[in-house]
C-alpha positions in Angstrom: 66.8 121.3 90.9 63.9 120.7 88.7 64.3 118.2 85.4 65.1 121.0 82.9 68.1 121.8 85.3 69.5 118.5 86.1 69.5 117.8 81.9 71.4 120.7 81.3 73.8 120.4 83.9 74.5 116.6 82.8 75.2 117.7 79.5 77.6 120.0 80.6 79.5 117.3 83.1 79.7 114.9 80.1 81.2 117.4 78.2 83.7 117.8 81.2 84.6 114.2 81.1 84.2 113.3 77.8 88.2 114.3 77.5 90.3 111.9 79.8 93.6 114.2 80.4 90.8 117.2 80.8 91.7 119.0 84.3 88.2 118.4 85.6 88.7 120.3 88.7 89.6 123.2 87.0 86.8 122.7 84.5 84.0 122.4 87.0 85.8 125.4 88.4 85.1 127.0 85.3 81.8 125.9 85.3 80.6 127.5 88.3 80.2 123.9 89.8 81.1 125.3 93.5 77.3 127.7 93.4 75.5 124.9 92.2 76.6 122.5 95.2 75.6 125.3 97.8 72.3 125.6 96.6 71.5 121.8 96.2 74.6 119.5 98.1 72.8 116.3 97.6 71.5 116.7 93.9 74.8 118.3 92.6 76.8 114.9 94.4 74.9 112.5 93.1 74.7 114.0 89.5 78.1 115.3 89.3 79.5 111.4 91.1 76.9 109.8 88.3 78.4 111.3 85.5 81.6 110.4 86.4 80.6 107.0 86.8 78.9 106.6 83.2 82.3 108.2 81.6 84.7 106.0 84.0 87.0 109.4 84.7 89.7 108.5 86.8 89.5 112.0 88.6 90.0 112.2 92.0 86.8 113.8 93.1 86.0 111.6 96.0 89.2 113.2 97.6 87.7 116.9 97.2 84.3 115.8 98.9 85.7 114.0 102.0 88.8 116.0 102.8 87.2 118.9 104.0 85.3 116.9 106.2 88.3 115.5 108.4 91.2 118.7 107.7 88.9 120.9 109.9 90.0 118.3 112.7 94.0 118.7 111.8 95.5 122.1 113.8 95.5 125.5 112.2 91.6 124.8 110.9 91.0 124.0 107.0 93.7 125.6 105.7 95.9 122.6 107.2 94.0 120.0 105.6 96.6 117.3 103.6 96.4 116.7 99.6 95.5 113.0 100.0 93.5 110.7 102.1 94.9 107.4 102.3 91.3 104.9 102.0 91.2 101.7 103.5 92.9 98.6 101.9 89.8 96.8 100.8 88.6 93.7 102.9 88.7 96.3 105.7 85.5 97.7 105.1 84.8 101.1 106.9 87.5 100.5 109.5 90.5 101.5 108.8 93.4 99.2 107.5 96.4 101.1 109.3 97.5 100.6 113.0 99.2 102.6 115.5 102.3 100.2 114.0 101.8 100.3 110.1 100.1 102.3 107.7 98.4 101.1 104.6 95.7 101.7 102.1 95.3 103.4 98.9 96.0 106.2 97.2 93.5 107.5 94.2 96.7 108.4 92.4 100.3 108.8 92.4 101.5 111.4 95.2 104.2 114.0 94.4 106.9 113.5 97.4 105.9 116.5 99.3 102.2 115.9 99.2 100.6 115.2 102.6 98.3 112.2 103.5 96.0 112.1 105.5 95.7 108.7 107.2 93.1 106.8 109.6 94.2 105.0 112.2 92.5 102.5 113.9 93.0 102.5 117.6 92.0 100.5 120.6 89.5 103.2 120.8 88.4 104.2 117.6 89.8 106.5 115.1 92.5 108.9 115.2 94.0 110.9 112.1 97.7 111.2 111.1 99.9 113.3 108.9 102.7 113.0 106.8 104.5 113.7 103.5 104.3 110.7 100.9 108.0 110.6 100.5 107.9 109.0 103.6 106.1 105.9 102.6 106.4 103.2 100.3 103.9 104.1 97.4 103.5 101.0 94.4 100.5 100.6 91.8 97.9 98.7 92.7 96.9 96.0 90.7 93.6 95.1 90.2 90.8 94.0 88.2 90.0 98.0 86.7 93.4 98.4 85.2 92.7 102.5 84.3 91.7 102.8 88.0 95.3 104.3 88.6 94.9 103.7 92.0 98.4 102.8 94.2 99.0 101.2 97.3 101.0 103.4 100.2 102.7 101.6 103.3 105.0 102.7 105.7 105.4 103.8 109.8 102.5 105.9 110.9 103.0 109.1 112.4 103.8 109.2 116.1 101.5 112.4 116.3 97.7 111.9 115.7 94.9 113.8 116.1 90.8 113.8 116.6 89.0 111.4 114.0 85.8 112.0 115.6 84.9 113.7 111.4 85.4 109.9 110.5 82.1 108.5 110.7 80.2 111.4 108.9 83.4 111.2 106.3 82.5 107.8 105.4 79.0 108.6 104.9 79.5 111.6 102.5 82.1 108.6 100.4 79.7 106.3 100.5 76.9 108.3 99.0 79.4 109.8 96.5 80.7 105.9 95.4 77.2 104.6 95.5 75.9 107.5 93.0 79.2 106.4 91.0 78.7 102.8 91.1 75.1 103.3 89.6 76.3 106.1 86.9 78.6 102.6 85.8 75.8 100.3 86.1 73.4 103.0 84.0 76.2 102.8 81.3 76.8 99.1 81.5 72.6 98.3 81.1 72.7 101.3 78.3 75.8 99.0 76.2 73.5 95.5 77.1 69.9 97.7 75.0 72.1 98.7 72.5 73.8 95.3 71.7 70.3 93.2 71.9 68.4 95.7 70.2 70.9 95.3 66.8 71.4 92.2 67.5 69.2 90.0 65.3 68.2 86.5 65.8 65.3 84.0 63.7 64.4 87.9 61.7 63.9 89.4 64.7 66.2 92.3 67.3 66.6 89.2 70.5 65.4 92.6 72.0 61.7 91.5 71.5 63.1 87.8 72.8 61.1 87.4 76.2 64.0 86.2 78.3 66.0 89.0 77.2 63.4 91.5 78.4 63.5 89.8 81.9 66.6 90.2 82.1 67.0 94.1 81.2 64.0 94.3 83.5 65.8 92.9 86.4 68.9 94.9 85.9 66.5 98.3 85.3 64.8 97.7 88.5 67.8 96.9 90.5 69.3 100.5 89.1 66.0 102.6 90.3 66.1 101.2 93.6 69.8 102.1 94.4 69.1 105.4 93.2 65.9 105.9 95.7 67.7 104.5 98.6 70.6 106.7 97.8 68.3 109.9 97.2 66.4 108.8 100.6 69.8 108.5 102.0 70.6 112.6 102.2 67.6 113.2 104.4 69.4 111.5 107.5 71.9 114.5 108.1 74.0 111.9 109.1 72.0 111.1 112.2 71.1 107.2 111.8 73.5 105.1 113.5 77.3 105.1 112.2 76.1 106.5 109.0 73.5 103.4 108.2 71.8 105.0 105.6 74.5 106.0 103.5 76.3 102.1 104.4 72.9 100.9 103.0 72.8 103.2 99.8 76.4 102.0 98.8 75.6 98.4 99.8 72.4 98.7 97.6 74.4 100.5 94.5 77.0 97.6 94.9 74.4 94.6 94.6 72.9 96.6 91.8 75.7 96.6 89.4 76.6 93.2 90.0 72.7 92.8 88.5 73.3 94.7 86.1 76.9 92.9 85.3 75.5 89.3 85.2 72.6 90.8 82.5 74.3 92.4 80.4 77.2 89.9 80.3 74.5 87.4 79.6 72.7 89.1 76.8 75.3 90.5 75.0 76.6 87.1 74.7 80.1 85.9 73.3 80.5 89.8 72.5 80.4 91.2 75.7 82.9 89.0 76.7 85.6 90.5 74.7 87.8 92.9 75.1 86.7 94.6 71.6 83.1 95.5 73.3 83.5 98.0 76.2 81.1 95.7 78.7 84.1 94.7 80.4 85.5 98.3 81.4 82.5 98.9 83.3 81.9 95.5 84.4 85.4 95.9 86.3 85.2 99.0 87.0 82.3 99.3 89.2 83.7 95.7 91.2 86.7 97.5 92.2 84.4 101.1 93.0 82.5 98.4 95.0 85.4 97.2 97.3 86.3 100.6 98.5 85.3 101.7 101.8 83.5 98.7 102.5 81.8 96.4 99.5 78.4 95.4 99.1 78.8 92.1 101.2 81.0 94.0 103.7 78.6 96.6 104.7 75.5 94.1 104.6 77.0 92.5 107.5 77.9 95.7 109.4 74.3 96.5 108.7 73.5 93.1 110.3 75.4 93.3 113.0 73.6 96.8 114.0 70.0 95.4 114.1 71.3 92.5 116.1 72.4 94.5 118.5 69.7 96.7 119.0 67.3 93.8 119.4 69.9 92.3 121.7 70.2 95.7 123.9 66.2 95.3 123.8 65.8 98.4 121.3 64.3 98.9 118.5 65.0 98.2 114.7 66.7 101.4 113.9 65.3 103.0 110.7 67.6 103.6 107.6 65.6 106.3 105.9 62.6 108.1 106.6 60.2 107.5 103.7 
């Protein structure tokens, strides 16, 4: 996609999310969203995950782009694939939180009784999916610190039967470059809120825009957004080939530490203001710490990162590369 098109195509997702009880699924439907993710997967992702990010939309996209990548492991092909995926309860990171015993995790929204989950299960030796209707577990809203997340906390026995999780590495990777491209559409917002405040904000006859240590600070927070968003665009090149999906760990990780930048700035120069609940700093603020704790946060994932470089250099290998740049 060339400039021209990206524009055009985020000012048609805005419009899409601009409405919060909008069916976006149908809209994007509508909107011919499916050709435009064949011809450019990693663009149309991280635009159409960005957007979302910048309008907080509570849609359950991230379900529609991992899904299809573990139902093709579930018998009778695609067609089987479950309504939900139940993530990993955070402090987890990418492991997941249920056991052969217990399931538990969360749910991007409420579950009709019938609907199917799809839940990880980590075993002895490694991951293995189960099935089952939500009727069967115990399903309560999750509290947190984004309260229009919506999201909601399932537990219950897992499934007896289980199949192949082998799909659950490159899974991971395809959520983690979809939440980091969200996390930074939050953070773009949040810095947008912090230039608008300082810039009407007038101290000693003068926007504390043109104040120095202001400046830094939007600086900092400016910076720390363009570098998530190269790592994450460098992160598609791997075709899911560096170790346990490094690059796409490493994009998140990076689009994590770059909101909570972001966060401190803006908190800091909007002052008393951005503080309250009348100024919407907060929603995004929250919103992007609780994005940040799924599937691994941003201090999770650095030290699954860590622990891969230590042991290559321990096995007597090299550094492996994230990204090829």
């Amino acid at each position: 996609m060339d400039a021209e098109e990206i524009d055009l195509l985020a000012g048609s997702l805005r419009e899409v999310f601009a409405c919060a009880a909008a069916d976006v699924p149908r809209q994007l439907s509508e909107l011919g969203w499916d050709d435009v993710a064949a011809a450019d997967p990693a663009a149309a992702a991280t635009l159409l995950f960005t957007e979302k990010g910048r309008a907080l939309s509570t849609a359950t996209l991230l379900d529609d782009a991992v899904l299809p990548l573990l139902s093709v492991q579930l018998p009778g092909g695609p067609a089987a694939g479950a309504d939900l995926l139940c993530y990993p309860y955070p402090g987890s990171g990418t492991r997941p939180s249920s056991t052969p015993l217990a399931a538990t995790g969360i749910l991007l929204r409420r579950p009709e009784p019938d609907e199917r989950l799809l839940i990880p299960v980590a075993d002895a030796d490694g991951v293995t999916l189960a099935v089952a209707a939500a009727g069967e577990f115990t399903v309560t809203p999750l509290p947190s610190l984004d309260p229009a997340a919506g999201w909601y906390a399932v537990a219950g026995p897992t499934p007896a039967a289980r199949y192949d999780g082998s799909a659950w590495a490159p899974a991971v990777a395809a959520a983690h470059r979809a939440l980091a491209a969200e996390i930074i559409g939050v953070a773009e917002r949040a810095l947008e809120l912090a230039v608008e405040h300082t810039s009407t904000r007038r101290q000693f006859n003068a926007p504390i825009a043109a104040f120095q240590a202001v400046r830094h600070r939007l600086a900092d927070a400016y910076v720390a957004i363009a570098a998530a968003r190269a790592l994450l665009a460098a992160s598609f090149g791997d075709g899911f080939q560096s170790p346990a999906g490094a690059a796409a760990a490493a994009a998140k990780a990076r689009a994590g530490r770059a909101h909570q930048t972001v966060s401190a700035s803006a908190v800091q120069v909007c002052g008393a203001m951005g503080a309250t609940l009348e100024h919407p700093l907060h929603r995004y603020v929250n919103a992007g710490a609780v994005l940040d704790g799924l599937l691994g946060s941003s201090a999770e994932l650095t030290v699954e990162l860590g622990a891969m470089v230590r042991a290559a250099v321990a096995s007597g290998g090299e550094i492996p590369l994230l990204v090829d740049v």
